[in-house]
Structure formats: structure tokens, C-alpha cells
N, C-alpha and C positions, 0 to 999 in steps of 0.2 A: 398467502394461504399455506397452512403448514401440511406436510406430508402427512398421506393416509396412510393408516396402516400397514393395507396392500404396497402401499410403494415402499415403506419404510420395510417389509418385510424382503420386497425384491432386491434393495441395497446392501440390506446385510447377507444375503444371500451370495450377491455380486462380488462382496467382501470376503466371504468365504471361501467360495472359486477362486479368487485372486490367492486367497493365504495359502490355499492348496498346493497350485499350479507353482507358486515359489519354492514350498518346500518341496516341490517333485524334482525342481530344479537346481535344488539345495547344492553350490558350489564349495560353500563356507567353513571351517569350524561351527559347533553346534554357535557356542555363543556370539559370534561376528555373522552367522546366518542370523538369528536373530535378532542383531543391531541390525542389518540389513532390510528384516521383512517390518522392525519397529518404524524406520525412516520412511518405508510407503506405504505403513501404516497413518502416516503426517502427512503423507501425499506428496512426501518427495517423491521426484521422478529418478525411475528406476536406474538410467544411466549415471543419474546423482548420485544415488546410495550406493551405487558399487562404488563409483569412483571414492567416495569416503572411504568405503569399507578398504576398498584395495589398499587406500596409502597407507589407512591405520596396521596393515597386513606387510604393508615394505619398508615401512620405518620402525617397527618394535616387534618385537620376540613376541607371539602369541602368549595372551593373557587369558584365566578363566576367571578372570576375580570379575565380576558387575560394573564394580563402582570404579574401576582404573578405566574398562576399557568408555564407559559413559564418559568419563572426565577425556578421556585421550578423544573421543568421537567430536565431543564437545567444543575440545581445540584443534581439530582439523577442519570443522566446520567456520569455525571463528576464521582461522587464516584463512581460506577460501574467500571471505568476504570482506576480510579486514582494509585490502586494497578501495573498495570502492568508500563514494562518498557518502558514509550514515551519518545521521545523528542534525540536533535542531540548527533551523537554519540562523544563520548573523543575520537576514533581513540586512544584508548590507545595500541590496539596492531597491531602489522604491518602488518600485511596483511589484505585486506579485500576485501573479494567476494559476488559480486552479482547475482543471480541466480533466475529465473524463464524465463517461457515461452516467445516463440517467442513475436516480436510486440510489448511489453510494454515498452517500452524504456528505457532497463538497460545499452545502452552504454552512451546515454545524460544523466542518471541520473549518472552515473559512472563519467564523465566529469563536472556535476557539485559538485558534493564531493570530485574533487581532485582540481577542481577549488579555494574552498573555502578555501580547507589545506593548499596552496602555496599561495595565495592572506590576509590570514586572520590567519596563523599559522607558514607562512614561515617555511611550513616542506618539505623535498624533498622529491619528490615522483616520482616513477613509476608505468609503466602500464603493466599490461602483460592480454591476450585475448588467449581465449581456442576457440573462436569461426571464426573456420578454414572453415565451412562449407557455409557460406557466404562471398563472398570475398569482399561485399559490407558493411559487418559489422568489420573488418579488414581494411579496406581506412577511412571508418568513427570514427574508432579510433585513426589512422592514421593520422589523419586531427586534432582532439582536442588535441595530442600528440604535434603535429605541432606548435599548435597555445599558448598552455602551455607549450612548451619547455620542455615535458617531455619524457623519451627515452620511448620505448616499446618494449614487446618483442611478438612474438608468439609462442608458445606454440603446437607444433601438438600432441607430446607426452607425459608421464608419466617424464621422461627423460629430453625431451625438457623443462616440467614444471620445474621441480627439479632445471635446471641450471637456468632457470632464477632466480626462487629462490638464487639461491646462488650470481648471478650475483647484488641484489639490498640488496644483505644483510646487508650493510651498509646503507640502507633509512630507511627514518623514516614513511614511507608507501609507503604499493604496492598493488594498485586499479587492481582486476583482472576481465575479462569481460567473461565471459560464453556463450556459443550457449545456443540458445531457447529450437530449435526445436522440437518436441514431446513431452509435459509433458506425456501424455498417455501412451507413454512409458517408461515401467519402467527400461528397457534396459539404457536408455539414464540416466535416475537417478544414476544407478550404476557405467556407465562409469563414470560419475561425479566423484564419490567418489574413484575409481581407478586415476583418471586422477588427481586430486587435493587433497592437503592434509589437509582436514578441520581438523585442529588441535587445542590447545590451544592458539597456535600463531594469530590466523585469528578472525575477526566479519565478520557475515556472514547475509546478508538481500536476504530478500526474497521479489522480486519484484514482486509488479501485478497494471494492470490497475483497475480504480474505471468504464471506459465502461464495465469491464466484466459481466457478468451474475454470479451472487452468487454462484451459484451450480457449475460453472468452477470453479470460485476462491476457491472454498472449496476442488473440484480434485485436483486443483496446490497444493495445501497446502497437502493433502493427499499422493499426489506423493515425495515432496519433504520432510517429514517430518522424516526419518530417516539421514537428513543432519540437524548438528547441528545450526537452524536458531537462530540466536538472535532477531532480530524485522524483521517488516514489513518496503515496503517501499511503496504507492500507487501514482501512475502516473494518468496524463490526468484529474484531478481534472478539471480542465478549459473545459474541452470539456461533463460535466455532470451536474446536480443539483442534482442524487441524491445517498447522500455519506453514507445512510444508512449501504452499504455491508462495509466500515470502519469499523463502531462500531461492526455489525456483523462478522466481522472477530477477530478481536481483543478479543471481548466478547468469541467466539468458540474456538481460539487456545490458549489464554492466553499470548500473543503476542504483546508487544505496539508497536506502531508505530512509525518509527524515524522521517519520511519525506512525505511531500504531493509534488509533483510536478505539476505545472500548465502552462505547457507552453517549449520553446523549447530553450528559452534564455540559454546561462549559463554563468555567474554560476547564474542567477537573478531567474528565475524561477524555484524556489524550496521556501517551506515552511518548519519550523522548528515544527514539530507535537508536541500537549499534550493535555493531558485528556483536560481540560478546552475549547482549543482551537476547537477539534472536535464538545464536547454539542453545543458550540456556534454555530457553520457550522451550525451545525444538527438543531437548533432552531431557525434560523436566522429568517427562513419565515413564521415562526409560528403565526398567527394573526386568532381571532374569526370572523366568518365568518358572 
């Protein structure tokens, strides 16, 4: 349901207050306050944006030109993340599961990464789904299965997993799709790890939408953080402008990002993430005011 007015007017409101209280608090030059209040204007968090702003402020002679200090912002951000691991995966091992919470669309984003293997790697691949508890997220895997000619199995069991397992043991990948349901429950996390066998054999993402609220995204990641995540994946790119909770994710778990999704296409609507690529998002609209 999309916001009423009433609420859309208390946000920008909220956003007001916020713009205020920074400039009350104005530490900066005019224009590095500005890069400052632009970065939590993206919903970087505020310890973030200084720390940017600081180093841009310890490493070069203060700038009033726009387009230097953007570019220099730019590449302090990049290095900041350039360490972790972005960008698509080698599908080097054969199983690979996606998991987090309901809603954020890991069975399309699961359909377009098996999309891409069999279109762009001619690897054979199947599908197996744990998520028995919707019978509409079962039809709709059902349907991408359908449509890439790839078998599927379901999975209700421990058991039931295991044989699928064995039954795709000869692919060269097997995209497995997980229930949401309750991140808050920690119940649900452990079934996980009884239920599947995140093993050496598996890459494992951890899916979230970029609509979440930061402070959700950071419970998903807390809940699921005794399963051995390899990257991030972020959805819904296209239905937000600000991808600030990216960087802040990535920067808090040590986590790079394989994929942005933006849209419902597949396999088209998927981007291939990296340090670089993010700064840029993240500075696109960065202009002196």
C-alpha cells in the first residue's frame, strides 16, 4: 500500500528537522558540509559521512570547485569498499542458496542467476525450493522452471533436500530458493541450517531489499549471520533513490555485494555490483547547491 499523503507529508517533515539540526551543527566548510548533509541525504549513516568527509579533509588542501571534491568523495568511497568481495559470482561451486526474509524477491532474483548460467555459461542447472509454506512461491518457481527448461524439485524435508541433492549431482549448478518468513524468528534460522546443508560445496547470498529500513536490514543480517553468507544481494534498486543502506551495509558486515536488482525482467533486470559502481550511484546527484 503506498503512502498517504499525511504520512508522506510527516516524512518530509522528519527530513527537514534532520536538514536543520545538521546545519545547526555545521562543523564543515560551506561545501564538505554539504557533501556531508548530501550523503545522509542517501541515508548514509552519519558516522559514515563524516568519516568520508574527514579523510577527504586530511588527505587534500580544501577544494571549492563541485566537481573535484564529488570526484575525490567518489574515490574515498570506492577505497573504503574496494577491499571487500563485489561483483558476479564464478558459480565456482555447485550449489547455491539464497536466503533472507519474506518480500524481497529471491525467487526472481534466483531466476535471473540461473537465467544468466544457461543463456551466457551453457551450464545445466536445476532448481530446488524449501519454500513449501507458500504455495504461490512454489507455482512461481514453477513457472521460471517452465520457461528455462529447468527441472525442480521441492524439498519439504531434511530428507527430501538430501535426495534432491543427489538427484542433480551431476549439474553444474543448483539454485535453491528458501521461505522468507519470520527473520525475527530465530526458530526459523535454525530450521534453515537443519534443513540445508550450507557446506563447502554451496555460495550462499544473502538477500534484502534497498525499500528496507536500515535498522531491519541490520536484524536480517543479525539473524542470519551464523549461516555462512558469502555476499550481499540488494533488490528493488529501481523503486528507491536512496542506496545509502548499500554502502552501509557492506561497510558494517564486511560483505561485498554481488548484485543490484532493478526491476522484474529476467534475466535483464539485474546489475553486476562493484566498489566503483556503488561511489558512482551514490554520487550521481551530488551538485552544489
Amino acid at each position: 500500500m503506498p503512502p498517504s499523503k499525511d504520512e508522506e507529508a510527516i516524512v518530509k517533515e522528519i527530513r527537514q528537522m534532520k536538514e536543520l539540526l545538521l546545519k545547526k551543527d555545521s562543523h564543515y566548510p560551506p561545501l564538505y558540509q554539504h557533501a556531508y548533509e548530501y550523503l545522509i541525504s542517501k541515508e548514509v549513516e552519519t558516522d559514515l559521512a563524516g568519516y568520508f568527509v574527514d579523510a577527504l579533509l586530511e588527505k587534500y588542501e580544501q577544494t571549492e570547485d563541485t566537481e573535484v571534491l564529488k570526484q575525490r568523495l567518489t574515490n574515498e568511497i570506492y577505497d573504503h569498499l574496494k577491499g571487500l568481495s563485489f561483483g558476479k559470482s564464478t558459480f565456482s561451486k555447485p550449489f547455491v542458496h539464497l536466503v533472507g526474509p519474506t518480500g524481497v524477491g529471491k525467487t526472481t532474483t534466483l531466476a535471473k542467476l540461473a537465467a544468466d548460467a544457461i543463456l551466457h555459461r551453457q551450464q545445466k542447472v536445476g532448481f530446488i525450493t524449501t519454500d513449501t509454506y507458500r504455495i504461490a512461491a512454489v507455482d512461481q518457481l514453477k513457472t521460471y522452471a517452465t520457461i528455462l527448461n529447468v527441472p525442480l524439485e521441492v524439498a519439504y524435508n531434511a530428507d527430501d533436500f538430501k535426495a534432491a541433492r543427489e538427484k542433480f549431482a551431476d549439474y553444474d549448478l543448483v539454485f535453491v530458493d528458501t521461505a522468507g518468513r519470520n527473520f525475527r524468528d530465530a526458530a526459523y534460522v535454525e530450521e534453515l541450517k537443519d534443513l540445508i546443508d550450507f557446506d563447502n560445496d554451496s555460495e550462499n547470498f544473502l538477500v534484502l531489499s534497498l525499500t528496507s529500513k536500515l535498522v531491519d536490514m541490520k536484524a536480517v543480517y543479525k539473524e542470519f549471520k551464523d549461516l555462512p553468507v558469502d555476499q550481499l544481494i540488494f533488490t528493488k534498486m529501481d523503486e528507491t533513490v536512496h542506496i545509502g543502506s548499500a554502502v552501509n551495509m557492506a561497510s558494517s558486515t564486511g560483505k561485498g555485494i554481488a548484485y543490484f536488482t532493478n526491476g522484474q525482467d529476467v534475466p535483464d533486470d539485474r546489475k553486476e555490483a562493484s566498489p566503483m559502481y556503488l561511489a558512482r550511484l551514490l554520487m550521481e546527484g551530488f551538485a552544489h547547491e
